[in-house]
Backbone as a chain_set.jsonl record, in Angstrom:
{"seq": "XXXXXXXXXXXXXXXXXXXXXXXXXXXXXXXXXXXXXXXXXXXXXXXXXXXXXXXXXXXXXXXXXXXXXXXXXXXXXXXXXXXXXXXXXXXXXXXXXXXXXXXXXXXXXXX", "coords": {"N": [[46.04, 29.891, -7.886], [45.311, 27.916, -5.026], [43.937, 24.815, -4.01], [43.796, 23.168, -1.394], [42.553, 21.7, 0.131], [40.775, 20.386, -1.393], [40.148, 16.942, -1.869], [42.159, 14.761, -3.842], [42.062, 12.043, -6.263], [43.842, 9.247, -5.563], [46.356, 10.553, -4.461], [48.982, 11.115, -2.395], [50.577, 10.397, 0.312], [53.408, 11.551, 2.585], [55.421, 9.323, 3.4], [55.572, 7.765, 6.589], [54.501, 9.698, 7.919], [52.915, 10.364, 10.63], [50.368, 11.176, 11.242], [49.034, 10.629, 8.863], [48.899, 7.816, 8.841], [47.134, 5.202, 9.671], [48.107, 2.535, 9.875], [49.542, -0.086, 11.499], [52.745, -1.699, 11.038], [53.496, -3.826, 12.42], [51.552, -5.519, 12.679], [49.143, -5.127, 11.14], [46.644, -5.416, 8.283], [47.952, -4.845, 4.971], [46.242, -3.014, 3.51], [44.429, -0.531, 4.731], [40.802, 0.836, 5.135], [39.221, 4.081, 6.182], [36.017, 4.539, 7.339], [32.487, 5.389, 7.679], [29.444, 4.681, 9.591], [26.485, 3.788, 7.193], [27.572, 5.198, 5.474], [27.102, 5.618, 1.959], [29.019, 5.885, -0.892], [31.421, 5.132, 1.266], [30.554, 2.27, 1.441], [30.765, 1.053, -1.082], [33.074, 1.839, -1.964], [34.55, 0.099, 0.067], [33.43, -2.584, -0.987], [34.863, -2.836, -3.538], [37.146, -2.543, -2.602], [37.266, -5.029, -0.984], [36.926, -6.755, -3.1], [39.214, -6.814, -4.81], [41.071, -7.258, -2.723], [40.884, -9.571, -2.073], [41.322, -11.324, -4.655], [43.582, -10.615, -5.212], [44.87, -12.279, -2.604], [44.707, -10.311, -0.063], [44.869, -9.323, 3.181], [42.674, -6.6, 4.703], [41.509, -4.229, 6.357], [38.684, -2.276, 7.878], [38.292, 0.681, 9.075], [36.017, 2.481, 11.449], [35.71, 5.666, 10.996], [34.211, 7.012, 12.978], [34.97, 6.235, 15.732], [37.402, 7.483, 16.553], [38.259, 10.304, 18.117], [40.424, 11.768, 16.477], [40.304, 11.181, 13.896], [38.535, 11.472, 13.192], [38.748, 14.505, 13.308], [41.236, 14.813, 11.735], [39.752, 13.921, 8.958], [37.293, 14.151, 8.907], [34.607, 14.181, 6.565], [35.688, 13.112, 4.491], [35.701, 10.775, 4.21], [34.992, 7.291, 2.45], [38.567, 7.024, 2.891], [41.405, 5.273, 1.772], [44.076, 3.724, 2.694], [47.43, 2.147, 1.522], [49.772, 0.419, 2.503], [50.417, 2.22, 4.603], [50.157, 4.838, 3.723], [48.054, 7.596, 2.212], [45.892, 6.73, -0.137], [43.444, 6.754, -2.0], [40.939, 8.716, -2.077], [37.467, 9.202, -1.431], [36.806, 8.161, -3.714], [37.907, 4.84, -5.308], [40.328, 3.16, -7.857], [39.804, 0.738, -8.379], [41.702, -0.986, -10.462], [44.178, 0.232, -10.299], [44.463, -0.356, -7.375], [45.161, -2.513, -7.437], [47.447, -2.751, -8.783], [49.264, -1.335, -7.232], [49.271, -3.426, -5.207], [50.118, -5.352, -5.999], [52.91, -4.256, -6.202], [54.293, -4.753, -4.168], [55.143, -4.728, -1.008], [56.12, -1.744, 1.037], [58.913, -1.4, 0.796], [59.891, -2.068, -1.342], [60.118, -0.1, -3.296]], "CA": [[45.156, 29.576, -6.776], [45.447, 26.151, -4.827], [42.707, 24.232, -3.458], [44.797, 21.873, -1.145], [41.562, 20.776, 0.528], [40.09, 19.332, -2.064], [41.283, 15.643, -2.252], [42.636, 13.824, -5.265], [42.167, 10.39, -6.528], [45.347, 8.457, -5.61], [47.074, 11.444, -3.685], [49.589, 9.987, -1.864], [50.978, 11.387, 1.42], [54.719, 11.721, 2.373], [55.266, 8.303, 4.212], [55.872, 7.813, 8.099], [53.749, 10.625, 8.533], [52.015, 10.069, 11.797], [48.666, 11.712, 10.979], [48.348, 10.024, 7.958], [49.398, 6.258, 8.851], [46.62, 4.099, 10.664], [48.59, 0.99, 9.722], [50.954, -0.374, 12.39], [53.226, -2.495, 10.214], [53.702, -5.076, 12.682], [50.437, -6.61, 12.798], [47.603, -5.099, 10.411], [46.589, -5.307, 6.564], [48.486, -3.302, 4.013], [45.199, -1.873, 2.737], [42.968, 0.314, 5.776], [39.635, 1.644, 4.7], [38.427, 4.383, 6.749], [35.029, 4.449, 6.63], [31.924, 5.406, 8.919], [28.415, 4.201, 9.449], [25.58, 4.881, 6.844], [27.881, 6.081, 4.299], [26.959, 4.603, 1.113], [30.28, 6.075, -0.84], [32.037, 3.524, 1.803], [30.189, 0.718, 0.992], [30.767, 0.888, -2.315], [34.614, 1.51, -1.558], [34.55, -1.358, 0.615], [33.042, -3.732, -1.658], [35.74, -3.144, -4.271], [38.648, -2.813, -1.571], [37.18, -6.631, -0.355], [37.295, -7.78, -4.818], [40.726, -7.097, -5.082], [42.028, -7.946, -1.706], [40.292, -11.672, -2.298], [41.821, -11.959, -6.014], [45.618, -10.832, -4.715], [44.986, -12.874, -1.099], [45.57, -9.669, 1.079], [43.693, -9.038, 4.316], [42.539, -5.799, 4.539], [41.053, -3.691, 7.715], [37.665, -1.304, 7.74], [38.218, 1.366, 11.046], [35.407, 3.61, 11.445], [36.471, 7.086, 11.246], [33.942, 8.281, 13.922], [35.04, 5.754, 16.555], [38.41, 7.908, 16.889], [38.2, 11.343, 17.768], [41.522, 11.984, 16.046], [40.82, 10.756, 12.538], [37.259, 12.342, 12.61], [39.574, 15.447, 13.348], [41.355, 14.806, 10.536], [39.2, 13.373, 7.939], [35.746, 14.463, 8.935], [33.742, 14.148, 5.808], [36.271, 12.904, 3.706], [35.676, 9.035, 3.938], [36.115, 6.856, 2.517], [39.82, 6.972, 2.46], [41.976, 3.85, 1.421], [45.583, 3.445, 2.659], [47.951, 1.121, 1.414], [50.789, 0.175, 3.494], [50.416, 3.468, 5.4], [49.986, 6.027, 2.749], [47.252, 7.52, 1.897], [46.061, 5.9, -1.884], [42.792, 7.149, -2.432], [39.837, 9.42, -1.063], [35.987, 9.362, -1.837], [36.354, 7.008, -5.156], [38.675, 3.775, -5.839], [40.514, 3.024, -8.869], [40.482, -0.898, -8.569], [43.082, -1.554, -11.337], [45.417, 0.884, -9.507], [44.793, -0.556, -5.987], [45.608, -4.088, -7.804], [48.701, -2.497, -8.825], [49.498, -1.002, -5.772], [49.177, -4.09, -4.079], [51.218, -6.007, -6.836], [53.944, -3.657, -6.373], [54.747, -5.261, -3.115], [55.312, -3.543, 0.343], [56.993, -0.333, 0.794], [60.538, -1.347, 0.759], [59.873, -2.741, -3.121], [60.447, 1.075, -4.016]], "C": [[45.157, 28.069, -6.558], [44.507, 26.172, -4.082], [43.121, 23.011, -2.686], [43.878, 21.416, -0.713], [41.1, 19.951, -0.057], [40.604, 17.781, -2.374], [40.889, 15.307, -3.677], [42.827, 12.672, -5.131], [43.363, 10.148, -6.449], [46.396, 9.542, -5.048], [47.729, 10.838, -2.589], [50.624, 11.449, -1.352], [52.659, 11.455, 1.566], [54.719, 10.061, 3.873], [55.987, 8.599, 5.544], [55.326, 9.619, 8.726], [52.622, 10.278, 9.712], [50.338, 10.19, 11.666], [48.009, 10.827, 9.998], [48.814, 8.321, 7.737], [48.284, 5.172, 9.972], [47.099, 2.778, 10.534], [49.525, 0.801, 10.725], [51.565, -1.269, 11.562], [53.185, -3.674, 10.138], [52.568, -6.556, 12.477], [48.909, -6.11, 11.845], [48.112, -5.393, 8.884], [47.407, -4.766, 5.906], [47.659, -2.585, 3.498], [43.784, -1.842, 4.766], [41.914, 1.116, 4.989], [39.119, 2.566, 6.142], [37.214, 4.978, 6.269], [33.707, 4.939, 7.631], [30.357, 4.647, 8.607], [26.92, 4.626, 8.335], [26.112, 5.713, 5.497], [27.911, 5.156, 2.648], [28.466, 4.933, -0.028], [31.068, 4.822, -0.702], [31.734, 2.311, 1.437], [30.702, 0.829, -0.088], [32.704, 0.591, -2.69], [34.938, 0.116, -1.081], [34.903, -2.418, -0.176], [34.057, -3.716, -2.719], [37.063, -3.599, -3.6], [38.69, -4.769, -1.233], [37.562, -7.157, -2.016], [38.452, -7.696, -4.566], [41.269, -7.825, -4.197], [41.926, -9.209, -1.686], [40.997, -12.066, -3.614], [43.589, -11.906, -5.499], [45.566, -11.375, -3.102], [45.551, -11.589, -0.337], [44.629, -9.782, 1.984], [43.577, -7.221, 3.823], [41.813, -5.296, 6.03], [39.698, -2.682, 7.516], [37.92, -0.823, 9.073], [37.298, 2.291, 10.612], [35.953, 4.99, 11.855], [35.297, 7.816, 12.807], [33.924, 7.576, 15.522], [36.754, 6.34, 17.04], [38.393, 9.676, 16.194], [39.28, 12.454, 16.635], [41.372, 11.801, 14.503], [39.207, 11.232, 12.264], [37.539, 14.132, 12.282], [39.829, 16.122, 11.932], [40.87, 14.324, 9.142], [37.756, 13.667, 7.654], [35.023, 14.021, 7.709], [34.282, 13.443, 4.464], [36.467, 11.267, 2.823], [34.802, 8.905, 2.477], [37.78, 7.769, 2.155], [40.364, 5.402, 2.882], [43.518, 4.475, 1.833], [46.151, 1.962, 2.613], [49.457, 0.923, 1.882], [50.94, 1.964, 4.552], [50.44, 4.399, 5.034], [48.73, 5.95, 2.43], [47.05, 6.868, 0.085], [45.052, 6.765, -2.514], [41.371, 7.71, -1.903], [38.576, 9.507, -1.864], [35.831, 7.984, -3.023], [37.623, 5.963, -4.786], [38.837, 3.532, -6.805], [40.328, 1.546, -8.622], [41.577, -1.413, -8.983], [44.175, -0.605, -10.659], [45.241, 0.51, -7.9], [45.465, -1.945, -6.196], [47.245, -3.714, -8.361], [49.693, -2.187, -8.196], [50.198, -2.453, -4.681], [50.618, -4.984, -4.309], [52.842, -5.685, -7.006], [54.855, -4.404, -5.061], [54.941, -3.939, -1.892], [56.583, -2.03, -0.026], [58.302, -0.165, 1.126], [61.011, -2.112, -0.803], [60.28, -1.519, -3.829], [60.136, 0.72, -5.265]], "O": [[45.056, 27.193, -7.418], [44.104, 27.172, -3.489], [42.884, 21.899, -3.156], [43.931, 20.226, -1.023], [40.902, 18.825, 0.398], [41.511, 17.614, -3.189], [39.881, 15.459, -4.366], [43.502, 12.128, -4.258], [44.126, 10.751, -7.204], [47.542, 9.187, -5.324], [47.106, 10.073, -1.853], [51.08, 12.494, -1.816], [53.234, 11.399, 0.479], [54.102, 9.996, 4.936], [56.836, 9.484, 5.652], [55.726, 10.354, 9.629], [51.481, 9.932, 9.404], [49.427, 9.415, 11.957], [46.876, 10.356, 10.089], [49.009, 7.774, 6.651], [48.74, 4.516, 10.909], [46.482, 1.875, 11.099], [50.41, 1.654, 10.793], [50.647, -1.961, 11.121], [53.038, -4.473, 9.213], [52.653, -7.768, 12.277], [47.83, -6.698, 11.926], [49.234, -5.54, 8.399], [47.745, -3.758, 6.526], [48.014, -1.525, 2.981], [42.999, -2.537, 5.412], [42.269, 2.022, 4.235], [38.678, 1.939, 7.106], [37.104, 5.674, 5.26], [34.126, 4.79, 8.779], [30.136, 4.112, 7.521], [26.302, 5.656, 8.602], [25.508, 6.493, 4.761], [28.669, 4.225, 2.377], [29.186, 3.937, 0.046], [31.377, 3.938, -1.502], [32.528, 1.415, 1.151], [31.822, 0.418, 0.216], [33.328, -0.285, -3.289], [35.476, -0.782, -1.728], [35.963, -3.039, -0.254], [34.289, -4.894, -2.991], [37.796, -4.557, -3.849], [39.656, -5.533, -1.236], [38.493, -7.955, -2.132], [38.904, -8.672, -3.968], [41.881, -8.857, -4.474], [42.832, -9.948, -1.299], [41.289, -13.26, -3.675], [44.455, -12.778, -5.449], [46.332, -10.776, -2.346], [46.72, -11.638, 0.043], [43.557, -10.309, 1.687], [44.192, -6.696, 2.894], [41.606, -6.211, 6.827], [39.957, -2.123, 6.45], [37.846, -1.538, 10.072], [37.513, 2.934, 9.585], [36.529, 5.267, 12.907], [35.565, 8.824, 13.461], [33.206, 8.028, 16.413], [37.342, 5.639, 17.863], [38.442, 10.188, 15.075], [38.971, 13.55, 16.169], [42.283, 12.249, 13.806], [38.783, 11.312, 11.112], [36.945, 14.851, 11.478], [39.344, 17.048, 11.281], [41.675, 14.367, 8.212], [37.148, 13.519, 6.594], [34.663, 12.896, 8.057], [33.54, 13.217, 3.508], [36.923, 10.816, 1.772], [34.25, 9.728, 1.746], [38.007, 8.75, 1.446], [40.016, 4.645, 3.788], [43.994, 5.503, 1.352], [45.753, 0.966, 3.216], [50.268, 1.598, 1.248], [52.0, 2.402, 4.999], [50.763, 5.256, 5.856], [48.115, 4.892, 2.301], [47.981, 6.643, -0.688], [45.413, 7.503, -3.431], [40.715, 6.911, -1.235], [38.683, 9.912, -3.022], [34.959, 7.118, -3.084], [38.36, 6.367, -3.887], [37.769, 3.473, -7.415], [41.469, 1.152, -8.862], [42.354, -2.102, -8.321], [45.27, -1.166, -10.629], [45.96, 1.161, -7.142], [46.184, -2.467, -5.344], [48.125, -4.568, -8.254], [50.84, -2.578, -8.409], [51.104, -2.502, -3.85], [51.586, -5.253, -3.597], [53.716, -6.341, -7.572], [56.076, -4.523, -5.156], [54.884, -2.711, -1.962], [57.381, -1.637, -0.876], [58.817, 0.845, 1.606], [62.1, -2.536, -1.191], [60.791, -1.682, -4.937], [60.295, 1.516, -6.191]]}, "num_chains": 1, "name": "protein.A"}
């Protein structure tokens, strides 16, 4: 019996998947938080997503999930979710030391 709904910490999508890529390459962060208003969860995501991204100098992006009908669609209740270079990374919780590793790994042509 599978439970594909349920998300997993650090579950990581199949890349250049449309659905699951709010990053445009050319011009945003490598780390997107979606996140919505009110959700304490998010904050808490957030506030680690902002530690790391300030210790390894990245930018980073917060999009509210319920300002796009499309990613409330797909994500409804699920926020936070963290993507890093356009994969998903991690849903509801944050590892820190694995988003700092993540980050450290370099972009997604570092394979």
């Amino acid at each position: 019996m599978s439970f594909s709904w349920i998300p997993r910490w650090g579950a990581r999508r199949t890349p250049g998947d449309p659905e699951d890529s709010p990053r445009d390459p050319e011009d945003s962060p490598r780390v997107v938080v979606l996140s919505r208003v009110g959700c304490h969860l998010c904050e808490d995501v957030v506030g680690q997503v902002e530690q790391v991204c300030a210790a390894r100098g990245e930018a980073y992006v917060v999009r509210d999930v319920d300002e796009d009908a499309a990613l409330v669609s797909r994500y409804g209740d699920l926020v936070p979710v963290v993507f890093v270079d356009g994969v998903e990374f991690a849903t509801w919780r944050l590892d820190p030391l694995a988003l700092d590793a993540a980050l450290r790994r370099g972009g997604p042509s570092d394979g």
